[in-house]
C-alpha positions as CSV (number, residue, x, y, z in Angstrom):
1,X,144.8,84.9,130.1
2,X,140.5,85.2,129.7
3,X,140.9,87.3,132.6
4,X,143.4,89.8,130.7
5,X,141.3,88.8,127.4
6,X,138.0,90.0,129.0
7,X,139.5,92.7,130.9
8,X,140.5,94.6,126.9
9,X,137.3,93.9,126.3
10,X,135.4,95.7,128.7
11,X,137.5,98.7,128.1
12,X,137.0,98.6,124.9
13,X,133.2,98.4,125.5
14,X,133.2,101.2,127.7
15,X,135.7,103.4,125.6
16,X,132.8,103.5,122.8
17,X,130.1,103.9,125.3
18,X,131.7,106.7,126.7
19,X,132.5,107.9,123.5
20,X,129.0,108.3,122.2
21,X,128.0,109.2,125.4
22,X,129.8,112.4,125.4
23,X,128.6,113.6,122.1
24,X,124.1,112.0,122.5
25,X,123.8,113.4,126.1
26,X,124.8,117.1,124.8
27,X,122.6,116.7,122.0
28,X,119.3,115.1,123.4
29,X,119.7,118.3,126.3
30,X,119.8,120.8,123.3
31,X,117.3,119.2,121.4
32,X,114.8,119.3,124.5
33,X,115.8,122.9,125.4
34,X,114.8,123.4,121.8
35,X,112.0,121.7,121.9
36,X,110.3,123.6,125.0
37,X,111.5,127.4,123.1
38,X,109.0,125.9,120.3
39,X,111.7,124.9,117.7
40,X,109.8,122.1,116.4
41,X,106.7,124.2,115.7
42,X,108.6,127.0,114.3
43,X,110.8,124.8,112.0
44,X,107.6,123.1,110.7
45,X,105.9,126.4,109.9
46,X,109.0,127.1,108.0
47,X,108.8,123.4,106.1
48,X,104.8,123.9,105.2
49,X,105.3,125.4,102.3
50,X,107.9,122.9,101.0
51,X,105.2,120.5,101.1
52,X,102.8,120.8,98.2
53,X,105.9,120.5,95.7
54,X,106.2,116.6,97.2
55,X,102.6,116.6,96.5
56,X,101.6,116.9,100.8
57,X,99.5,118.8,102.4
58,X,101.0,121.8,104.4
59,X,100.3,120.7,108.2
60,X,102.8,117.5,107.4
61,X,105.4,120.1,107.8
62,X,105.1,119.8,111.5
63,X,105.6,115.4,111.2
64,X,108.9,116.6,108.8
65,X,110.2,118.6,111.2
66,X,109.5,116.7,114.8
67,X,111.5,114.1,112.5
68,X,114.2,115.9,112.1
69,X,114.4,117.4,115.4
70,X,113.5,114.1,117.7
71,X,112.9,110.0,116.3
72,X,110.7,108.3,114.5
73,X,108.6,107.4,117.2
74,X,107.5,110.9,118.4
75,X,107.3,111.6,114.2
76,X,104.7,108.9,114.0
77,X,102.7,110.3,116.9
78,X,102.9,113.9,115.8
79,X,101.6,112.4,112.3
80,X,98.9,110.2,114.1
81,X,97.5,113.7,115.5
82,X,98.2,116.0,112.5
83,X,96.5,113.5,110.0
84,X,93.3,112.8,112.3
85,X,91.2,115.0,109.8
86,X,93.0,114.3,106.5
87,X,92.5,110.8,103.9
88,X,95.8,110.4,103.0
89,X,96.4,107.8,100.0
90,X,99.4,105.3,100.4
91,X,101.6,107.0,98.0
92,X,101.3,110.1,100.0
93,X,102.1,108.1,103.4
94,X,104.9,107.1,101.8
95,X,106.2,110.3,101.0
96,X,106.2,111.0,104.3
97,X,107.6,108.2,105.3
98,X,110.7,108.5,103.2
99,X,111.2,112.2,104.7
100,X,110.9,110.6,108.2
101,X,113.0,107.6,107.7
102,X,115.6,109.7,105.8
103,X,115.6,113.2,107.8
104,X,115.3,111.8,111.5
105,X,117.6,112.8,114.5
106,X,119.8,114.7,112.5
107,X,121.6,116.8,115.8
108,X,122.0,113.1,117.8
109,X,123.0,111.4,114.1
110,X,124.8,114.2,112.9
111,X,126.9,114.3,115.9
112,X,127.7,110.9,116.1
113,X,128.6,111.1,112.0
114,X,131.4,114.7,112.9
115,X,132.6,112.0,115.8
116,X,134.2,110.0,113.0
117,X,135.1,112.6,110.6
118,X,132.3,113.2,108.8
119,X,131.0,116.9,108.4
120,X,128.0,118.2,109.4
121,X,127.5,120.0,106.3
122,X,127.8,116.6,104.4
123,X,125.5,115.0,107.4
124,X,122.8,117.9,107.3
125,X,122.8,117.9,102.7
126,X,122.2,114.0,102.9
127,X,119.7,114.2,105.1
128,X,117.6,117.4,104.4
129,X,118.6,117.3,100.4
130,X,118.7,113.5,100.3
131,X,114.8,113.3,101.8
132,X,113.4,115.9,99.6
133,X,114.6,114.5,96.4
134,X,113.5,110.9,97.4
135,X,109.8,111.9,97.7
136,X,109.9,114.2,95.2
137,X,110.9,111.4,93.2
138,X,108.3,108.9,94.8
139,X,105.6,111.5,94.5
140,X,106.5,111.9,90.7
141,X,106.7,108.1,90.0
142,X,103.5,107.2,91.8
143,X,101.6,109.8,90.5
144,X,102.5,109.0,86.4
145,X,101.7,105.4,87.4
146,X,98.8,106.1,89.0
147,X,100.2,103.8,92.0
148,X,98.8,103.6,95.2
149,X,96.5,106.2,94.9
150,X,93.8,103.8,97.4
151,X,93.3,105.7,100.8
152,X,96.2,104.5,103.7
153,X,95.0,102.1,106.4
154,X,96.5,103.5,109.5
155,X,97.8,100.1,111.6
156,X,98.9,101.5,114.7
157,X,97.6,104.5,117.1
158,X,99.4,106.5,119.8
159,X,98.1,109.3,121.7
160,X,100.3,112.5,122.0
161,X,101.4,112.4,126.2
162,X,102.6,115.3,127.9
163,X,105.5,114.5,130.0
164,X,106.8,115.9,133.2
165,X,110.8,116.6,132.6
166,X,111.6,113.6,135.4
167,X,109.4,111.7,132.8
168,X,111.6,112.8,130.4
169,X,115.2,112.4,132.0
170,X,114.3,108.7,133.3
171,X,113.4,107.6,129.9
172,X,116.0,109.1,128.2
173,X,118.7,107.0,130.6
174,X,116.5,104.1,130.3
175,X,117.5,104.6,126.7
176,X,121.5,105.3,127.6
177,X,121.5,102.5,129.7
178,X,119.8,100.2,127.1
179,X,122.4,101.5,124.4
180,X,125.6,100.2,126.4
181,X,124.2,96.6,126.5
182,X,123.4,96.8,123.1
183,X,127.4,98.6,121.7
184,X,128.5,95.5,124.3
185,X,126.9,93.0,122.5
186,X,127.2,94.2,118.9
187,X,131.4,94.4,120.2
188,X,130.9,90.5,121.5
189,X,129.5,89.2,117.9
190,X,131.7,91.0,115.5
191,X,134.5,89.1,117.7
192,X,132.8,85.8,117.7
193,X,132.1,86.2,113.7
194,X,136.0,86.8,113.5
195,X,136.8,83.9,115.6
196,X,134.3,81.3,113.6
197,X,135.5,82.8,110.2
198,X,131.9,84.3,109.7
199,X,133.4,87.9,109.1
200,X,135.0,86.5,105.9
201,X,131.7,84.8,104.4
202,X,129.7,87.8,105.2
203,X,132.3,90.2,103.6
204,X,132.4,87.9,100.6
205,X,128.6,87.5,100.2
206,X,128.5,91.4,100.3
207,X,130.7,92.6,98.5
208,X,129.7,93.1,94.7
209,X,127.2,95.9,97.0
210,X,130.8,97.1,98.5
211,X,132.8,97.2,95.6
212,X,129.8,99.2,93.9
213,X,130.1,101.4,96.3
214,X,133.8,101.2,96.7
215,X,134.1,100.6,100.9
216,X,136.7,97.8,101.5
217,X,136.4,95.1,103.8
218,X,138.0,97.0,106.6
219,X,134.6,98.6,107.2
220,X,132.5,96.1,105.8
221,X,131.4,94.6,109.0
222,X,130.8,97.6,110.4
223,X,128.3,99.2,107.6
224,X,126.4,95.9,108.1
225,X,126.0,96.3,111.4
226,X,124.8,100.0,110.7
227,X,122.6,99.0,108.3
228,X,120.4,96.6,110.3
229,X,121.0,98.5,113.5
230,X,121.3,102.3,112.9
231,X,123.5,104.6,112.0
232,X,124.7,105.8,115.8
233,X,125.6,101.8,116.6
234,X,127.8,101.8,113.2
235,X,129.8,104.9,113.6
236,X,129.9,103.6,117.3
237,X,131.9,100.4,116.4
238,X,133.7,102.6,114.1
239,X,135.3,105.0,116.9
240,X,137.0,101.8,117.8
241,X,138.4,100.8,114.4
242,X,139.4,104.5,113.4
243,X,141.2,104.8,117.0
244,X,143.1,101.8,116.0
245,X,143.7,103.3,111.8
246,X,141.7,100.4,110.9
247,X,139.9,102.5,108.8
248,X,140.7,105.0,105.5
249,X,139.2,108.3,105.2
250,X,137.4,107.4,102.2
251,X,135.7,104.2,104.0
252,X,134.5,106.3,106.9
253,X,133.2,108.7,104.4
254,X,131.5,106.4,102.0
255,X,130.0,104.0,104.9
256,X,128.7,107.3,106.7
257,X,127.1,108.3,103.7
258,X,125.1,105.1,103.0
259,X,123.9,105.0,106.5
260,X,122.8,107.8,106.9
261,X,120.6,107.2,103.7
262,X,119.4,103.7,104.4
263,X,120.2,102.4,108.1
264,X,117.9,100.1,110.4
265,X,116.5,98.7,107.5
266,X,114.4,96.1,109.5
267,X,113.3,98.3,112.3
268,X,112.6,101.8,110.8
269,X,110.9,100.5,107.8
270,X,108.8,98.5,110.0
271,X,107.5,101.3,112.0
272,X,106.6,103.3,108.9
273,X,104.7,100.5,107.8
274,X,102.6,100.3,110.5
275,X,101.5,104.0,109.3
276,X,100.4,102.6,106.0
277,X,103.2,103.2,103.8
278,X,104.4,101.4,100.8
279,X,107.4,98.9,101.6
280,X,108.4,99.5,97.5
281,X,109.0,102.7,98.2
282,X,110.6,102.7,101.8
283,X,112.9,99.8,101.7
284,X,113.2,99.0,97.8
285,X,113.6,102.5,96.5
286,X,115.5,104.2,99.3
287,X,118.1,101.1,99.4
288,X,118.6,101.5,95.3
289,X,118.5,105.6,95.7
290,X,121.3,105.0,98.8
291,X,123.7,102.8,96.6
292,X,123.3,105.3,93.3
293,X,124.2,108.4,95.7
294,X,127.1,106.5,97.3
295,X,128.1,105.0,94.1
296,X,128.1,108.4,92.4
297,X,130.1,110.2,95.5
298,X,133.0,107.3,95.0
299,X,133.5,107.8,91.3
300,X,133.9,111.7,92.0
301,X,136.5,111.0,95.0
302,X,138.1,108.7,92.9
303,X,138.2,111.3,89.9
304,X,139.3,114.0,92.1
305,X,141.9,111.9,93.3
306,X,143.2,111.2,90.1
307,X,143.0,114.7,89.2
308,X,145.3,115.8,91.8
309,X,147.9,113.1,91.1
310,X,147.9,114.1,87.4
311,X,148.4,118.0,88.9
312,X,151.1,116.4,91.3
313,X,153.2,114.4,88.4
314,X,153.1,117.2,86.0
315,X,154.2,119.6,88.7
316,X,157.2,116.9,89.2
């Protein structure tokens, strides 16, 4: 019986591992490829002049763009290097913290999101759109306040390092290898919170911030898990659920949505931190801006829905 127990277990394990493997591997190759063509330096050319309306200077382009392109971890180097001759003050840091924390890894994220039904177009306007209009608002807010306009104290350094492309391949199956153990345990918890009844209290300890944003318990869990973890381990454990029909359209959608505005809460924010960055602005504001845009996108699916059974019975 644990035999046959562990046995579906491990399948199911390796069924989401293989999953996400099929669509990161493709898109880490293409982002590299990318990457060594110059992409990253083109595209950040092409964000410059989007800067100085967020109230940045122009050669933070480059940090936006390595975000978007790679992780926050070669974003912060990038920004280490770019900013070495600049005095940025806290409130700018944070500007460009929210468009890194917002904006990163779109093709691995993105592809992960289309993996469970959720459009790229949708992905790519959350992210890109979503960003800008954060720190836009951020910029606007701190400046009328005339908040945290002191000079940033940089708390961590890291060198740009060229690497060799067996450099490159080890660590990015160091980081493959690294995500299976981490889907297999995040699949061993959310079974032993069902078994001790812990599923329920968390559910119920969450959800007026569910029912705000109008994702049942089905993918309660799940969003949870996404939102201290990231959004690639959420729609992960999703495969699983949606496989099963688990899951509604509309919960997929909604949960998708909200990670991909405010995931890895603990982690990311963090990091950004460490770059001198406001935590008002990077945790606070971005989780409040996440639930108002989700919020907002479940009253017009629920209006259009209502709309179309009102065509539908008048049609009748």
């Amino acid at each position: 019986m644990y035999f046959k127990q562990l046995k579906t277990l491990f399948e199911e394990i390796l069924r989401v591992y293989l999953t996400l493997l099929k669509v990161m591997v493709p898109a880490i190759i293409a982002v590299k490829v990318l990457d060594m063509f110059g992409g990253t330096q083109w595209l950040g050319k092409m964000l410059a002049p989007l800067m100085q309306f967020i109230g940045l200077p122009e050669q933070l382009g480059l940090v936006w763009a390595t975000a978007m392109l790679t992780n926050i971890f070669t974003a912060m180097v990038v920004f280490v290097d770019v900013t070495g001759s600049l005095e940025l003050s806290v409130a700018q840091v944070s500007v460009v913290g929210i468009l890194i924390l917002l904006s990163h890894a779109i093709p691995i994220e993105g592809a992960v999101a289309k993996m469970v039904g959720v459009s790229w177009r949708i992905t790519i306007s959350l992210k890109i759109g979503g960003s800008l209009l954060l720190a836009a608002l951020v910029n606007w807010l701190y400046t009328i306040l005339d908040y945290q306009q002191q000079p940033a104290v940089l708390l961590w350094q890291g060198e740009p390092q060229q690497q060799s492309m067996q450099q490159w391949a080890l660590e990015q199956g160091q980081l493959l290898i690294t995500i299976f153990f981490i889907i297999s345990a995040l699949i061993i918890l959310l079974r032993i919170l069902k078994k001790l009844g812990l599923e329920t209290l968390l559910q119920t300890l969450l959800s007026p911030l569910f029912k705000l944003l109008d994702i049942t318990k089905d993918a309660s869990n799940i969003t949870i898990t996404g939102i201290t973890l990231g959004l690639s381990y959420g729609a992960g454990l999703m495969i699983a659920e949606v496989k099963k029909g688990n899951i509604s359209n509309k919960d997929i959608l909604l949960s998708i949505c909200f990670l991909t505005l405010a995931h890895s809460l603990i982690e990311d924010t963090l990091l950004i931190l460490m770059l001198g960055a406001d935590v008002l602005a990077i945790l606070w504001i971005r989780i409040v801006f996440a639930v108002v845009v989700v919020a907002l996108m479940a009253r017009f699916i629920a209006l259009r829905a209502a709309i179309n059974l009102t065509r539908q019975t008048e049609k009748h």
